[in-house]
C-alpha positions, -999 to 999 in steps of 0.1 A, spaced: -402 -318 -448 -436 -337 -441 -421 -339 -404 -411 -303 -398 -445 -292 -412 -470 -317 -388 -453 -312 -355 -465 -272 -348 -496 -281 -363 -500 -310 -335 -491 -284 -315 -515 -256 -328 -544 -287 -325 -533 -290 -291 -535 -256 -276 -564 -247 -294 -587 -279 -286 -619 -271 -270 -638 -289 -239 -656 -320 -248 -691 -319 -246 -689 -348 -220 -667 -324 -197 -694 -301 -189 -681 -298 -155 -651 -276 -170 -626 -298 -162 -611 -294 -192 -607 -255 -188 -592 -263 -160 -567 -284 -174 -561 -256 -199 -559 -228 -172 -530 -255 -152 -511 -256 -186 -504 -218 -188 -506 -218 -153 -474 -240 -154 -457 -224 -187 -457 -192 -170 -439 -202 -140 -411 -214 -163 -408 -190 -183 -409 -166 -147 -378 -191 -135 -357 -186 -170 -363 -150 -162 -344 -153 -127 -318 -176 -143 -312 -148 -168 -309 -121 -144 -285 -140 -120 -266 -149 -154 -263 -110 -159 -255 -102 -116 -218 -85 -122 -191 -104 -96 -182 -77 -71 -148 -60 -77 -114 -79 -69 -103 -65 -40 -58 -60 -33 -43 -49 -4 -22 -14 -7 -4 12 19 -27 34 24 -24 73 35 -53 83 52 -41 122 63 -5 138 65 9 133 98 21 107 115 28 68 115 -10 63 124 -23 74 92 -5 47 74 -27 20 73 -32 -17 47 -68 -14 36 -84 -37 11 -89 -11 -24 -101 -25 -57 -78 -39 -83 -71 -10 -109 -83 -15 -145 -55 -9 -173 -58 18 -195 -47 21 -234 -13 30 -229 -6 11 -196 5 -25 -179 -9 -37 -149 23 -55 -127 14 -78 -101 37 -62 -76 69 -86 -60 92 -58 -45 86 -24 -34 110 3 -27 113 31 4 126 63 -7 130 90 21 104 108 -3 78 87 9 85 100 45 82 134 32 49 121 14 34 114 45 44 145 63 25 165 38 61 181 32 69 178 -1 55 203 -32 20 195 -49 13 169 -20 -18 141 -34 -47 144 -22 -55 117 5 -65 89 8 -40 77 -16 -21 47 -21 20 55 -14 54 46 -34 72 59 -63 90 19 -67 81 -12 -74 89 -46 -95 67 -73 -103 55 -92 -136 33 -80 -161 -4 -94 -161 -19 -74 -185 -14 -49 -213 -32 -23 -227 -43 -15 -263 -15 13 -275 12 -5 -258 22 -26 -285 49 -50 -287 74 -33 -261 60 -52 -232 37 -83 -228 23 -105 -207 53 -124 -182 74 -94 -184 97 -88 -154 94 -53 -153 105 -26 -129 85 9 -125 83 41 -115 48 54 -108 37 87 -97 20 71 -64 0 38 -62 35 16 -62 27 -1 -29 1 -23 -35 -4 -59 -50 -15 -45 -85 -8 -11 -99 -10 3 -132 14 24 -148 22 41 -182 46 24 -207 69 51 -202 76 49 -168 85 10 -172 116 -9 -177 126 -45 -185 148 -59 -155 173 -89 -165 166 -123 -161 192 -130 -132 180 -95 -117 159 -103 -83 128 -84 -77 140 -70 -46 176 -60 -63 152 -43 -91 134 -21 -64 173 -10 -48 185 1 -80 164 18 -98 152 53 -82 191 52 -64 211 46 -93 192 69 -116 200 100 -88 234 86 -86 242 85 -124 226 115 -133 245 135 -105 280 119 -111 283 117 -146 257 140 -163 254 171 -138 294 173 -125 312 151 -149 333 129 -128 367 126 -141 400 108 -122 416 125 -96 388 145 -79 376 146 -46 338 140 -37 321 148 -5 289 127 0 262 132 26 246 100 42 265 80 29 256 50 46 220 57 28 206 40 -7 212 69 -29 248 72 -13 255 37 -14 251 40 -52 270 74 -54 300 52 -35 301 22 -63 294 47 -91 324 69 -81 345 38 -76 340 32 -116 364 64 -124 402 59 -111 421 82 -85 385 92 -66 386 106 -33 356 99 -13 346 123 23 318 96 32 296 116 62 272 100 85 264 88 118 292 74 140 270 44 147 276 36 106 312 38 107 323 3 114 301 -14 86 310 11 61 345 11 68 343 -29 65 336 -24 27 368 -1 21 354 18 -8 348 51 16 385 73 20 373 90 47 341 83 72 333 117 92 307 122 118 281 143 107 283 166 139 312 189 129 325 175 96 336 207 81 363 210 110 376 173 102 375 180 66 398 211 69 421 186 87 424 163 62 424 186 36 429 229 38 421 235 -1 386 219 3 368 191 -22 359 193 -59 322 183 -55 297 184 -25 265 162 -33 241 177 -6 207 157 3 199 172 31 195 208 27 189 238 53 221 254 67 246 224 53 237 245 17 259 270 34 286 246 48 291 225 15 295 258 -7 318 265 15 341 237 9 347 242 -24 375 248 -42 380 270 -72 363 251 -103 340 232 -75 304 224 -79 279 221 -51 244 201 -62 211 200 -39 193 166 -48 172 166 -14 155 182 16 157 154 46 164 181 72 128 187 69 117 155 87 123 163 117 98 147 136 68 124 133 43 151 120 49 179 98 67 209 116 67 240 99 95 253 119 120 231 106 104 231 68 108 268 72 143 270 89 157 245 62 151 275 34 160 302 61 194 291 66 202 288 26 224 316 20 212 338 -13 242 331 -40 243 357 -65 257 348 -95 281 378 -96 294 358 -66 296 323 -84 313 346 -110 343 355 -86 347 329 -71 349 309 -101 320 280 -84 286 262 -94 253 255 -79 229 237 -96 195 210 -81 182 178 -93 150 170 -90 141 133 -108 104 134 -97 102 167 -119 124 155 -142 100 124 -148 65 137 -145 68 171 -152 93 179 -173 92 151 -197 122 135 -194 110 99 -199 135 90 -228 159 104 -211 156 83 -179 151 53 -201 182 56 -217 201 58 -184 186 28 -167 198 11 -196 231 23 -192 228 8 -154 218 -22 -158 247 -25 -181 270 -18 -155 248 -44 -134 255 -71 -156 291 -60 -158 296 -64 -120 305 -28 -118 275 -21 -93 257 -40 -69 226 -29 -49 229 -32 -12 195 -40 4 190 -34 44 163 -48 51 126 -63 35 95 -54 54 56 -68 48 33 -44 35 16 -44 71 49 -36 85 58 -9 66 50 20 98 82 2 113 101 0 82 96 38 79 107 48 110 138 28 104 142 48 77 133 83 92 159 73 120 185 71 98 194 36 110 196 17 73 226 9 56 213 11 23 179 4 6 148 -4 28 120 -30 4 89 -36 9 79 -76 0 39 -82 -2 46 -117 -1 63 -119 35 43 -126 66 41 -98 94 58 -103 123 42 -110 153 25 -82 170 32 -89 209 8 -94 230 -6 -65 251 -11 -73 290 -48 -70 303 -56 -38 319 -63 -38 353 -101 -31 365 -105 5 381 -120 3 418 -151 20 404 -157 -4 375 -147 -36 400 -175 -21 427 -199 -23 396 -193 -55 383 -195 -68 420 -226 -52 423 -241 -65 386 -236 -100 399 -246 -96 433 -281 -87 417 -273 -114 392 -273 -139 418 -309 -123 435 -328 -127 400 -315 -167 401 -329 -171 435 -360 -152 428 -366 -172 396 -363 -205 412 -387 -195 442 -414 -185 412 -401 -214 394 -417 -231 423 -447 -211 426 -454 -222 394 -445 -260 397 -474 -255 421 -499 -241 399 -493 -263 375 -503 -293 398 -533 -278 411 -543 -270 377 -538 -303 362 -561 -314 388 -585 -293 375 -583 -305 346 -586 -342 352 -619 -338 371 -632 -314 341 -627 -343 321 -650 -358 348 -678 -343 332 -705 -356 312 -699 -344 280 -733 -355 265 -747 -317 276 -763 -329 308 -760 -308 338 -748 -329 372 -768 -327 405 -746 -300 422 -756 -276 393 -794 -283 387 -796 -273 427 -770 -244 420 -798 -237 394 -829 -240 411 
């Protein structure tokens, strides 16, 4: 206690001592003024320490696919965007597989309903591994999750954050780029096959792009039921590989395939699946038998071309015949849509979807399905990967992979010099060449000086430099 108490007094003594009558020259004030002198400095330096203590890091950065504006391929571009934040009731997935839907072409076009507002980040599909959880989310995912998703946007990136509900545990011997094939094109397939016409042995199906993801999955599916016939249409370029996996009855080109199947078969099919909308509405309606169902589930004959064209968005809906449903009544037919982006985000149908994927991967694990990927892409690659896509050259799901290398761009020739430019450049060294010459001839000049001046110099130090004045200037004087 004795030891705690004397050392502030030794202090007290010490800051409080006044000069010594022998240091009347103030040197002792002076030492006092140096010794807060001194402790404010330090306490100025923990001041700076503290502040760059409190400096906040700058924002992770991620790359992402970026739209810029609706149009065309050049509006697609990787940027750099800060890593998302994760709110109560979502995970943040460090994204390993992405997938291309013909949505996303749509997306960019500008052609689809409530378009985003740009710049936005693209993709409705991705998989990856859980990094973080929110608050609310409880014990239904955690941290090392393999997950799969479904975001509204923001699914091509490194790191994206999405709501609990729109996320689904993928199986252990799953791969991340099988997750991204089969979730979005197994989920239309399902719904359409076994909720929305009821598949049942013995009837007859008539698929459209076939050779596609979405009818990829509509051909395994289908092939689960006994005594299916499958009309498989695409283009004739497809027909070999698809015929090479001899799940497809019959491949027709897509250029008159009401004709061929009237040849194969008068009374017409059970079901039409129709993704492509516009005047083939008309066609597949009108290939139904009695009892048959017809279902829209997408609008490709929309992308036409590289940029929006509101010729062809309004053509597609021109040439869909108005069915009353007096006339359904007759003829004893049905019509009916599917839309899963509705379905999911706007018509709350989250448990729903949840329930089916489950169902999938079931059938996954069984060996009943198996997704068939076409191709994986880098992120900065994805401008080719989409026109792949919008040229209908895939067989089957198109993935994105942010962990593969880009290919190498090739190399652009030089262009060649215009006359007027050459004449000019000619003309810049010409003078180039003049301002050498001219400084080495005042380089020169001034070697010269120099000299002479030096000379100077060395006789001015000649002079007396005791103040007297020489004989040449007392006469100059005088």
């Amino acid at each position: 206690m004795t030891e705690t108490t004397e050392v502030p007094v030794a202090v007290a003594k010490s800051e409080t001592k006044t000069p010594s009558p022998t240091n009347e020259n103030g040197h002792a004030e002076e030492a006092v003024v140096e010794q807060t002198t001194n402790g404010t400095g330090d306490e100025k330096v923990a001041d700076d320490a503290k502040k760059e203590e409190k400096k906040e890091d700058p924002p992770k950065e991620m790359r992402a696919v970026v739209l810029t504006g609706f149009g065309g391929f050049k509006n697609v571009k990787i940027l750099k965007k800060p890593e998302p934040s994760v709110a109560a009731d979502e995970v943040l997935i460090r994204v390993k597989a992405c997938g291309l839907n013909f949505q996303d072409l749509m997306v960019r076009l500008g052609a689809i309903d409530s378009p985003p507002k740009t710049p936005t980040i693209l993709g409705f599909e991705c998989a990856g591994e859980i990094e973080a959880v929110g608050e609310e989310v409880g014990d239904e995912f955690k941290v090392g999750d393999r997950v799969v998703a479904l975001p509204e946007y923001r699914a091509w990136s490194e790191l994206v954050t999405v709501s609990k509900r729109y996320v689904y545990k993928i199986p252990d011997e799953m791969t991340y780029q099988d997750a991204a094939a089969i979730l979005i094109n197994y989920l239309v397939a399902y719904i359409l096959l076994f909720d929305l016409v009821s598949l049942r042995e013995g009837k007859s199906l008539l698929l459209h792009s076939v050779g596609g993801g979405v009818g990829q999955a509509l051909v395994q599916l289908a092939r689960t039921v006994p005594n299916v016939t499958i009309f498989g249409v695409c283009s004739k370029s497809k027909h070999e590989a698809l015929s090479a996996t001899g799940l497809i009855d019959h491949l027709i080109d897509r250029t008159d395939y009401v004709n061929e199947v009237r040849k194969i078969t008068t009374e017409g099919v059970d079901i039409v699946l129709d993704c492509l909308c516009g005047e083939e509405c008309n066609r597949g309606y009108g290939l139904l038998k009695p009892m048959g169902k017809y279902i829209l589930y997408g609008s490709s004959n929309v992308v036409t071309g590289e940029t929006k064209s509101f010729f062809s968005v309004a053509r597609s809906w021109w040439q869909v015949d108005k069915v009353s449903p007096i006339k359904l009544f007759d003829e004893n037919k049905s019509l009916s849509g599917f839309n899963l982006r509705h379905l999911l985000y706007q018509q709350d149908g989250s448990e729903y979807v949840r329930s089916t994927v489950d169902k999938i991967f079931g059938l996954w694990k069984d060996g009943k399905v198996k997704p068939v990927v076409d191709s994986a892409w880098a992120l900065e690659d994805v401008a080719e990967a989409m026109q792949k896509l919008h040229d209908r050259k895939n067989i089957g799901k198109v993935v994105l992979d942010p962990a593969l290398e880009p290919k190498p761009k090739p190399a652009t020739p030089a262009k060649s010099k215009s006359k007027k430019q050459s004449s000019e450049d000619k003309k810049s060294k010409d003078d180039g060449e003049k301002k050498v010459e001219n400084g080495e001839t005042n380089g020169e000049e001034k070697e010269e000086e120099a000299v002479n001046g030096n000379g100077e110099a060395a006789e001015s130090e000649e002079k007396p430099t005791n103040g007297d004045a020489t004989e040449s200037e007392k006469k100059e004087s005088s």
